[in-house]
DOVO-255723 format. One line per 4 residues: number of its first residue (from 0); their letters; for each residue x, y, z of C-alpha. Coordinates in Angstrom, 2 decimals. Last residue first. Layout:
<atoms>
NUM	a	X:Y:Z; ...
</atoms>
This chain:
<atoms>
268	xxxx	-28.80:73.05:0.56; -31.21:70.85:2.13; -31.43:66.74:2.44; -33.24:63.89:4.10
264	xxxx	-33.16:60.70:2.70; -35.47:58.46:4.65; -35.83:54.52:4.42; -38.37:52.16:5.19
260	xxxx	-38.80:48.90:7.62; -42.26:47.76:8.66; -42.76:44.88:6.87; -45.40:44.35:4.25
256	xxxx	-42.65:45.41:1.55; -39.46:44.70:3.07; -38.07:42.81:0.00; -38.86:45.53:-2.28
252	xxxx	-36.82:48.15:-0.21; -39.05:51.03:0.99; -38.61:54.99:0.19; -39.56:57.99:1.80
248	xxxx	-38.38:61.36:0.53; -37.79:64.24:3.00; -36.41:68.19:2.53; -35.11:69.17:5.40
244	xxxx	-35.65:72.23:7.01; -35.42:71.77:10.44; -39.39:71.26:10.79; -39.14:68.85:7.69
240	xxxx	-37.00:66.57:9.98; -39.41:66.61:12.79; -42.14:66.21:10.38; -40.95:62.96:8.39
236	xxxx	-39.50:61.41:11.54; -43.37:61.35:13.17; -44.41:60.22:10.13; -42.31:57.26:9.85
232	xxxx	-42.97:56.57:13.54; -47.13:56.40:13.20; -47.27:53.79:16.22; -44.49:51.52:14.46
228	xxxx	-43.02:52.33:11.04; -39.37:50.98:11.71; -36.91:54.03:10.49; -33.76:53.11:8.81
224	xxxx	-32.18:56.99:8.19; -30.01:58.93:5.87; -29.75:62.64:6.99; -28.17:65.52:4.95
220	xxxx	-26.32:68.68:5.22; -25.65:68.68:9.31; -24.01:71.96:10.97; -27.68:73.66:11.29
216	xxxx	-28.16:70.65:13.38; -26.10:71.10:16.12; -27.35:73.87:18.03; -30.72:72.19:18.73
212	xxxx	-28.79:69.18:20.40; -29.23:65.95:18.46; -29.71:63.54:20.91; -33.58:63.01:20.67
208	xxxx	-31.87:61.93:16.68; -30.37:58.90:17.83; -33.52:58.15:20.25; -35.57:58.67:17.37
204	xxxx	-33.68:55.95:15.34; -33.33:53.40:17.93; -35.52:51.50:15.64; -33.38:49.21:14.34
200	xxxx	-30.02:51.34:14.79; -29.64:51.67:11.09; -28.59:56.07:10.97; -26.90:58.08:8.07
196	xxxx	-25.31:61.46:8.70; -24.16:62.69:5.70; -22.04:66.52:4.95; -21.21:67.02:9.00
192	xxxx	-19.86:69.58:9.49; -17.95:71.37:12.45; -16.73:67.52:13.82; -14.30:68.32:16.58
188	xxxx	-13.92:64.83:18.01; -15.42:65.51:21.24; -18.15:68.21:20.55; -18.95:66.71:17.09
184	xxxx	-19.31:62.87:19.16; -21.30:64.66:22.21; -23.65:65.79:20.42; -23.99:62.90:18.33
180	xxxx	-24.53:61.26:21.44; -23.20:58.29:23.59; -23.87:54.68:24.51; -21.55:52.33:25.97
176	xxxx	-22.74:48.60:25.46; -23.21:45.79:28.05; -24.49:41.81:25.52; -27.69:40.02:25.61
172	xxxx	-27.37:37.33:23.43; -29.70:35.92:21.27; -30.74:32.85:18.78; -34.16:33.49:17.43
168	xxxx	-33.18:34.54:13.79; -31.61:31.21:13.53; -34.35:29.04:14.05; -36.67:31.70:11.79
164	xxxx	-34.34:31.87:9.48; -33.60:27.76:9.02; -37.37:27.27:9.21; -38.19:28.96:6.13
160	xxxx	-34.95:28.14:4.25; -36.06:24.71:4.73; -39.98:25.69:3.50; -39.10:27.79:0.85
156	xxxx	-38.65:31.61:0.27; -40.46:33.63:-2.01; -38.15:36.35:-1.42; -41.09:38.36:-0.71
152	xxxx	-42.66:36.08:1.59; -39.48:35.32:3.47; -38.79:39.20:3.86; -42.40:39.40:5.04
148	xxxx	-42.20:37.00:7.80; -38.99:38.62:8.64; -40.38:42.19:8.85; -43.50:41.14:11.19
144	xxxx	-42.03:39.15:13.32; -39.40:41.71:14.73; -42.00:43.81:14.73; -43.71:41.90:16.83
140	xxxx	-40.64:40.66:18.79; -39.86:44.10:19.94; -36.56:44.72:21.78; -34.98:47.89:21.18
136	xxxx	-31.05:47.66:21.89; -31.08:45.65:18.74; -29.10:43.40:16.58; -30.42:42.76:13.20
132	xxxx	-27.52:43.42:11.30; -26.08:40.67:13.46; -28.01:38.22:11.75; -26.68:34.80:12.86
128	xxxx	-24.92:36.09:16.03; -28.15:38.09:17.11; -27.19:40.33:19.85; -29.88:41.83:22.15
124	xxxx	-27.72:45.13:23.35; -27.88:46.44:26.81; -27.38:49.83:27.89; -24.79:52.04:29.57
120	xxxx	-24.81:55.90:29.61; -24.70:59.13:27.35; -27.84:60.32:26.33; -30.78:60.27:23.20
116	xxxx	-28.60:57.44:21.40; -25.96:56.07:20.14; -24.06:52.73:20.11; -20.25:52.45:20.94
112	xxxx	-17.42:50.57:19.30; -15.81:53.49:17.55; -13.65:53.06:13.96; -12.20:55.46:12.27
108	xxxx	-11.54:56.39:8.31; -8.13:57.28:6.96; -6.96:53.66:6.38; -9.83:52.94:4.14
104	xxxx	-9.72:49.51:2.87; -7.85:47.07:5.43; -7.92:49.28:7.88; -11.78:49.88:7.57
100	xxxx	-12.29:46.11:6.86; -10.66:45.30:9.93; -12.41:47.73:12.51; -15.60:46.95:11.31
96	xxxx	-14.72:42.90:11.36; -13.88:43.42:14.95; -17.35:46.06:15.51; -19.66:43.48:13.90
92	xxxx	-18.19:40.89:17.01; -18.41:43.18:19.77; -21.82:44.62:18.59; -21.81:48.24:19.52
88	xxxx	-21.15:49.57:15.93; -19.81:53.46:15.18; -18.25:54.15:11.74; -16.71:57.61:11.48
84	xxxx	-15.62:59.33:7.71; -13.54:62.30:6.73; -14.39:63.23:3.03; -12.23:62.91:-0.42
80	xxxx	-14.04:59.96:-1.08; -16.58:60.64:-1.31; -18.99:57.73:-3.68; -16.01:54.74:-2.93
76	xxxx	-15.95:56.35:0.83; -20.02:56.29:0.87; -20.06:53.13:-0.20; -16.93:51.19:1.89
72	xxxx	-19.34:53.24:4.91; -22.22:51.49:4.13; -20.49:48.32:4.53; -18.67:48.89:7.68
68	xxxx	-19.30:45.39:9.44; -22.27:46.81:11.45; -22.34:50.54:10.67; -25.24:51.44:13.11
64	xxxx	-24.38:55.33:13.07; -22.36:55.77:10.18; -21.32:59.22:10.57; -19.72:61.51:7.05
60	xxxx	-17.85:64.55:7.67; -17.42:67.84:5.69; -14.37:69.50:4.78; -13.19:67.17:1.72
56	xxxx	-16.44:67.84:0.46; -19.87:65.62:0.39; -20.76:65.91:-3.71; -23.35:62.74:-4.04
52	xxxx	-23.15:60.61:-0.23; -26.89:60.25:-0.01; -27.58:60.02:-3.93; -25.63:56.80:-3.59
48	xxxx	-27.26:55.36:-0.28; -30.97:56.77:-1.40; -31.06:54.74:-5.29; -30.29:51.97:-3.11
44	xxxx	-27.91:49.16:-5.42; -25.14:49.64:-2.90; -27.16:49.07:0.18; -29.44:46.10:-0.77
40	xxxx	-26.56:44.23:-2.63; -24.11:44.66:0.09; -26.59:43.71:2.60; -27.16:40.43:1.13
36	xxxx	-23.33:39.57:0.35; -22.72:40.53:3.96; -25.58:38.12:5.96; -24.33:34.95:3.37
32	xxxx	-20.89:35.79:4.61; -21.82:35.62:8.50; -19.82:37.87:10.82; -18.07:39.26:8.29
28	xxxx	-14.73:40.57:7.39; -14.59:42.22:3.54; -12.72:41.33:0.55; -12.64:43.67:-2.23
24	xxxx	-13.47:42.41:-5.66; -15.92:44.73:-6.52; -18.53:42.06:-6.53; -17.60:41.83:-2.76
20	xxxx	-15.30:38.64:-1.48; -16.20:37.01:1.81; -13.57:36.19:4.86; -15.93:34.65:7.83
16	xxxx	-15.47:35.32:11.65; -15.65:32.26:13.01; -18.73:31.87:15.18; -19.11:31.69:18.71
12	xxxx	-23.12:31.44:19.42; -23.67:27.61:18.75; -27.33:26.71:18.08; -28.31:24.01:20.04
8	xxxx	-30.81:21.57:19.09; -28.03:21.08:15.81; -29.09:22.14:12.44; -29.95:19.54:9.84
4	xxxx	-33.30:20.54:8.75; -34.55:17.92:9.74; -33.51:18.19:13.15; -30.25:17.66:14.78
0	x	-29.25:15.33:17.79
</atoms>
């Protein structure tokens, strides 16, 4: 029986992985095409994204920590493309259409399924097959709340489309993921510099940067960062960054506005 709305009681889980072109013409893997068309249009038209990857050298590496289906990173390799780049996603699912689009469009980059965080170990991720962006190993359904209510208000968004989000949004699975450091990444994979490291782990973000060993961060040029604004985190972000001698600037997508969600561009010469 379906609602409505027309969508089934139960939500099916297993979906096809979708084929969607870019305005660039490229064609991407996705997990939902609707889901990559949006993100594409927030990332590449961020003032922070492009000045983010500006001038990173041929010997300096860029780290997409929380790359989903590798958007960011087709950015940042369009904007350096004479740089190394590594795209780690824990989502099974993101992580296929990762790997794909980064053979399919930039051969020399790598893919790692494995989240990061303050230590190695195991965790568990809280999937969302209809907005896989929005996967999580941080559960927090007032937040949560929070930033899609006011993504619908500032969209404007109608009834239908309303309750279609919201049904859709809900639908979970909790899925094992590896987690490892950044620490651990340079030390492994012989990363000396590191010209943009740029972090969406919905709000793992501290945890990301907790393991950051002090000895590593003279080695990183710049820092682009999601950061959820709960208990005073912005802030908190803001100093600890400014402490290592970044230079900050906050900045909030229009359709996030009431929500929660900003971003950080860090940077120093």
């Amino acid at each position: 029986m379906s609602n409505q709305w027309d969508l089934p009681d139960e939500l099916p889980t297993d979906l096809p992985v979708a084929r969607c072109e870019l305005p660039d013409g490229r064609v991407v893997s996705a997990v939902q095409e609707a889901e990559a068309h949006t993100l594409w249009e927030e990332i590449s038209s961020a003032e922070p994204y492009r000045r983010a990857a500006e001038g990173i050298g041929a010997d300096e590496t860029v780290i997409d920590v929380g790359a989903h289906i590798g958007l960011a990173s087709l950015l940042f390799a369009r904007l350096a493309p004479e740089s190394r780049l590594m795209a780690f996603e824990p989502a099974p699912k993101a992580y296929a259409c990762l790997e794909e689009n980064l053979a399919r469009h930039l051969p020399g980059a790598t893919a790692y399924r494995q989240a990061l965080g303050a230590a190695p170990g195991k965790s568990e991720l809280i999937y969302r097959p209809y907005v896989a962006s929005a996967s999580t190993l941080y559960a927090d359904a007032e937040d949560d709340t929070r930033n899609l209510e006011a993504h619908l208000d500032n969209i404007d968004a109608d009834i239908q489309t309303r309750e279609v989000v919201r049904r859709t949004f809900a639908v979970t699975q909790r899925i094992p993921v590896e987690v490892t450091t950044l620490t651990a990444v340079m030390a492994e994979h012989g990363v000396d510099r590191v010209g943009l490291l740029k972090v969406d782990v919905e709000r793992g973000e501290l945890d990301v940067l907790d393991g950051i060993d002090p000895g590593c961060w003279p080695r990183i040029r710049r820092v682009l960062l999601e950061v959820h604004d709960i208990e005073g985190r912005l802030g908190r972000v803001v100093s600890r960054l400014a402490g290592l001698g970044f230079r900050a600037t906050v900045s909030q997508w229009g359709v996030y506005v009431g929500g929660s969600v900003h971003l950080v561009l860090a940077e120093r010469d």
